[in-house]
C-alpha positions as CSV (number, residue, x, y, z in Angstrom):
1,X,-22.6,-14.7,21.7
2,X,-21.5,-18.4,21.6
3,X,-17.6,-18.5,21.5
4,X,-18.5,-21.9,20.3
5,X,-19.9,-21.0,16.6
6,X,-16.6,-19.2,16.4
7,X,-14.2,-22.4,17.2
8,X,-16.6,-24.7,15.8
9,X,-17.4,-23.1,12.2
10,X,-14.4,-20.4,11.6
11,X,-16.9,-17.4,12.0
12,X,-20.0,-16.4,14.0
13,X,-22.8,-13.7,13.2
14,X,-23.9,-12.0,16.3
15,X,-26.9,-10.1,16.7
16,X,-27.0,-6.2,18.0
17,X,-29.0,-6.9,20.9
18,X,-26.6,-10.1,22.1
19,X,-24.0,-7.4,21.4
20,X,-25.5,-4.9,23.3
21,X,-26.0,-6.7,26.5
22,X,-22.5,-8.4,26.1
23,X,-20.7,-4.8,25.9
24,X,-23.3,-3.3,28.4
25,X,-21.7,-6.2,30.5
26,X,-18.2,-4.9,29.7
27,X,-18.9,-1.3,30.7
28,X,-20.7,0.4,27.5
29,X,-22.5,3.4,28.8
30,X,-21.9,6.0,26.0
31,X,-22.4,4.6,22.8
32,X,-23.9,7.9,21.0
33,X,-20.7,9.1,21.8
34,X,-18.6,6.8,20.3
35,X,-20.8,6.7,16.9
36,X,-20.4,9.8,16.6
37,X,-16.6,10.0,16.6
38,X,-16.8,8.4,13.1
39,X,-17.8,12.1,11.8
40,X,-14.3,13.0,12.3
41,X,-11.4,10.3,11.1
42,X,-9.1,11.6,8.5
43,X,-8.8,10.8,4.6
44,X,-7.2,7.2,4.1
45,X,-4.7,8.5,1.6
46,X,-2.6,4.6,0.3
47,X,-5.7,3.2,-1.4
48,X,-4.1,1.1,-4.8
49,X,-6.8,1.6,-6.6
50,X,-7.4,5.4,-6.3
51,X,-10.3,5.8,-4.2
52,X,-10.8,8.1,-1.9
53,X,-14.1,6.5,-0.4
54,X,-12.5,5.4,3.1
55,X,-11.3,7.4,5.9
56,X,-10.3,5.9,8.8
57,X,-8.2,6.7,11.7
58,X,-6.1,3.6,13.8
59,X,-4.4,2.6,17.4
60,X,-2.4,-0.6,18.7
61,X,-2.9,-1.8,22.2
62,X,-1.2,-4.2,24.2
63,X,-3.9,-6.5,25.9
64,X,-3.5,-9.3,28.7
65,X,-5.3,-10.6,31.5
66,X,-4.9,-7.7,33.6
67,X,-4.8,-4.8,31.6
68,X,-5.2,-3.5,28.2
69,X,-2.5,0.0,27.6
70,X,-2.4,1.8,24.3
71,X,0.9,1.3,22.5
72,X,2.9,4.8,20.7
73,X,1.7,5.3,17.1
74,X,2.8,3.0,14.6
75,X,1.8,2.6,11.0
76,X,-0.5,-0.3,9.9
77,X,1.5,-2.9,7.8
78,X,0.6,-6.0,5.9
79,X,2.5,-8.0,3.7
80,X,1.3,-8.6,0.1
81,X,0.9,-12.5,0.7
82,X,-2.3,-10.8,2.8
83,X,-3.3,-7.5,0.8
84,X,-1.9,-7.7,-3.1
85,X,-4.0,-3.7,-3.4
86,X,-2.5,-2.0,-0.1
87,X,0.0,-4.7,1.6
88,X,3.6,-4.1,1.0
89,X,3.8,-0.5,2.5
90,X,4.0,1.0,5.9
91,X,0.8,2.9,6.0
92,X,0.6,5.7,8.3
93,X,-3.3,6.2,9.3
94,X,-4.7,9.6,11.7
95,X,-4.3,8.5,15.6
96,X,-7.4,7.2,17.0
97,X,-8.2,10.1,19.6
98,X,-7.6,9.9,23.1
99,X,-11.1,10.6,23.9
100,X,-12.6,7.2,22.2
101,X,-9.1,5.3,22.5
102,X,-9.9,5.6,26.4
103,X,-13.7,6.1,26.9
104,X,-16.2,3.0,28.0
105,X,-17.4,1.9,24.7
106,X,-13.9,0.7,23.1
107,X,-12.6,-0.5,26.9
108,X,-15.8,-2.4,26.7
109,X,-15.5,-3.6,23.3
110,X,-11.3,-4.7,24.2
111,X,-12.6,-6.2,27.3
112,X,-15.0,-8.5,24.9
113,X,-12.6,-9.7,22.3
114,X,-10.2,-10.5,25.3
115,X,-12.6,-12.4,26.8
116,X,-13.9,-14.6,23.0
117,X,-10.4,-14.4,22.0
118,X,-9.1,-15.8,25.2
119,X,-12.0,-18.7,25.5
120,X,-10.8,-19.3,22.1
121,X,-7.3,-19.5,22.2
122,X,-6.0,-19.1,25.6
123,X,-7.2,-17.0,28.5
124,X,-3.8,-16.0,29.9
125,X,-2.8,-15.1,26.3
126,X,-1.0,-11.8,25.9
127,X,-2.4,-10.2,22.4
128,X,-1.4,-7.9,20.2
129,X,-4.5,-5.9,19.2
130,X,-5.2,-3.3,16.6
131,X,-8.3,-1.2,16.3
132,X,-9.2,0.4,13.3
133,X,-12.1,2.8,12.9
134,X,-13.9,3.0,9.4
135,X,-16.3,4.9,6.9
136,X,-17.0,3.7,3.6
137,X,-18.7,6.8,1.8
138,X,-20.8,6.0,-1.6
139,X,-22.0,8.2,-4.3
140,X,-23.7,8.1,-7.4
141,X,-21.5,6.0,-9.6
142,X,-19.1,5.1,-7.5
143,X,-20.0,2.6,-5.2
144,X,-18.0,1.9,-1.9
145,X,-15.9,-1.0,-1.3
146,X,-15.1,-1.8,2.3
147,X,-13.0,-4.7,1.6
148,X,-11.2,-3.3,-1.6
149,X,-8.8,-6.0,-2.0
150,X,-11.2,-8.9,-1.5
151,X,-11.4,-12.2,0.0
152,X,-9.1,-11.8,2.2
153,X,-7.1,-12.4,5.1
154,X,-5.5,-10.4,7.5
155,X,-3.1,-12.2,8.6
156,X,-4.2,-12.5,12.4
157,X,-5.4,-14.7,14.0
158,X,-9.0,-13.1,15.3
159,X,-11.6,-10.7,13.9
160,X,-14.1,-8.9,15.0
161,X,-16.2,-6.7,13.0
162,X,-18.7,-4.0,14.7
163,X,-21.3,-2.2,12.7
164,X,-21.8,1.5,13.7
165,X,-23.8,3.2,11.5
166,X,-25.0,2.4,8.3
167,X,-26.7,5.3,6.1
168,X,-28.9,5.3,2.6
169,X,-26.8,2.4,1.5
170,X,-27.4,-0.8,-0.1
171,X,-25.9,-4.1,-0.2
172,X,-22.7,-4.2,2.2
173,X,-22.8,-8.4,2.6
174,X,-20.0,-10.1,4.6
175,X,-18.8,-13.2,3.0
176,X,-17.3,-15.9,4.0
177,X,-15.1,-18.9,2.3
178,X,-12.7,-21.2,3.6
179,X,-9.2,-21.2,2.1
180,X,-9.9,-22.6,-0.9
181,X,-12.2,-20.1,-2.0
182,X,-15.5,-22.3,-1.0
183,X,-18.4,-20.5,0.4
184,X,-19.3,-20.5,3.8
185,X,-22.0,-18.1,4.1
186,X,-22.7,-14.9,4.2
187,X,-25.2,-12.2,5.8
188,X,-25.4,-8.1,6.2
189,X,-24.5,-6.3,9.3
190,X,-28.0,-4.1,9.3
191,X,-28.2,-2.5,12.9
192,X,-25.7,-0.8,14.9
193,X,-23.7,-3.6,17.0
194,X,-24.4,-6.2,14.6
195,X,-21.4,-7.9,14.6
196,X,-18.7,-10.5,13.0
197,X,-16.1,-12.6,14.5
198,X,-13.8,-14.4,12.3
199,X,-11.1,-17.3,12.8
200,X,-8.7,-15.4,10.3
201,X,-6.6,-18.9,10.6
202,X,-9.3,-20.5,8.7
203,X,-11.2,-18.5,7.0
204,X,-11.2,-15.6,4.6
205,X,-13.8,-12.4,4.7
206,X,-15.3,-9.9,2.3
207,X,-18.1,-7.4,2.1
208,X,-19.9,-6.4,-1.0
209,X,-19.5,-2.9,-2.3
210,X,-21.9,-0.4,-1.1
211,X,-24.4,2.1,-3.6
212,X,-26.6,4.8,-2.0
213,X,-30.1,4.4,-2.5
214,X,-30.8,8.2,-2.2
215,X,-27.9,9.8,-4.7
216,X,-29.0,13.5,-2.9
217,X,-28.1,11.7,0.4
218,X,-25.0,11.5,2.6
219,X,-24.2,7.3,2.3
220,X,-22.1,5.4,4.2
221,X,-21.3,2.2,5.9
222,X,-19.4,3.0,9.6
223,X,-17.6,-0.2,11.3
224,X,-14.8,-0.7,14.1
225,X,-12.5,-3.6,13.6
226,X,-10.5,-5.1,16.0
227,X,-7.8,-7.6,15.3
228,X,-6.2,-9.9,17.7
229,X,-2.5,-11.5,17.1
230,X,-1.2,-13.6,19.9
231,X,2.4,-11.7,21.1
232,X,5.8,-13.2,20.2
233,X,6.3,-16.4,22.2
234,X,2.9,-17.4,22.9
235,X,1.8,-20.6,21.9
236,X,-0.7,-19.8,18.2
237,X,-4.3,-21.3,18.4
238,X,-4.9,-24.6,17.2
């Protein structure tokens, strides 16, 4: 992972096996584990546009140098400027058990944003980080969308974007444009720990909608994202 492509380009593609090693670094020793936690998040129940193709479950955590400590429950909000579908509405999501919340893979994965984001930004920074886990089901005729509302941005100011699992699906391609709308690039997270970081200052994100390539098939596309805001009275990144 070079923190560099990041600053330098507004996003960064990193490969599972980088990824690996980099969260093997941070403490990983239990990934099966984690994975499999995706097979029980709850119904996401505000989507706009009447889907019922994501469930997801959520958790805030306060991060700084020396520690990183879960904050109480709180709903997920964003304003309209950043979501016209969802935004607007103070959207209450199932907790993010304690089990995954506090075992080695997400520590490890916290630990590894803190450490990008800080090279990044500022390494005695003092984030506000939310974690979101994912699973965008798809079916015979009704595709998937894991970015329903589109190009986007979040309204962060860091991204990170880390495959799971990914089932008897096609398509799924992040892509990326800068704020007028111009392409970037673009490329599919395949493999479990395939990953992608974004400078949500500069540039928006999107993924294709998914379509199951075996209709008899369970499909579906898992991902963790983790979003980084720099607290209240920090200095933002340049």
């Amino acid at each position: 992972m070079n923190a560099g492509d990041v600053g330098a380009r507004g996003f960064a593609f990193t490969d599972a096996a980088t990824m690996r090693t980099l969260l093997a670094d941070a403490g990983l020793a239990q990934w099966e584990k984690f994975a499999a936690s995706w097979d029980d998040l709850g119904p996401d129940t505000y989507m706009a546009d009447g889907g019922r193709y994501r469930k997801r479950r959520y958790a805030v955590f306060a991060i700084s140098p020396d520690a990183i400590v879960r904050a109480p429950h709180q709903p997920h909000y964003q304003s309209r400027d950043y979501n016209q579908l969802n935004g607007g509405v103070q959207r209450w999501f199932a907790p993010i058990t304690p089990a995954v919340a506090e075992g080695d893979a997400l520590q490890a994965v916290l630990r590894v944003c803190r450490d990008v984001f800080g090279a990044l930004t500022d390494a005695a920074a003092a984030w506000h980080a939310e974690v979101h886990q994912f699973r965008i089901e798809a079916h015979a005729g009704e595709p998937g969308r894991p970015t329903p509302e589109g190009m986007h941005r979040d309204g962060v100011d860091w991204v990170l974007v880390l495959l799971v699992a990914r089932r008897n699906v096609s398509s799924g391609e992040t892509r990326i444009a800068d704020l007028a709308g111009n392409s970037l690039g673009s490329f599919t997270l395949t493999t479990p720990m395939d990953a992608a970081w974004v400078d949500d200052s500069r540039v928006r994100h999107g993924v294709t909608p998914i379509e199951p390539l075996d209709s008899a098939l369970p499909s579906y596309r898992d991902v963790l994202v983790v979003t980084f805001r720099k607290q209240a009275g920090d200095t933002p990144p340049s």
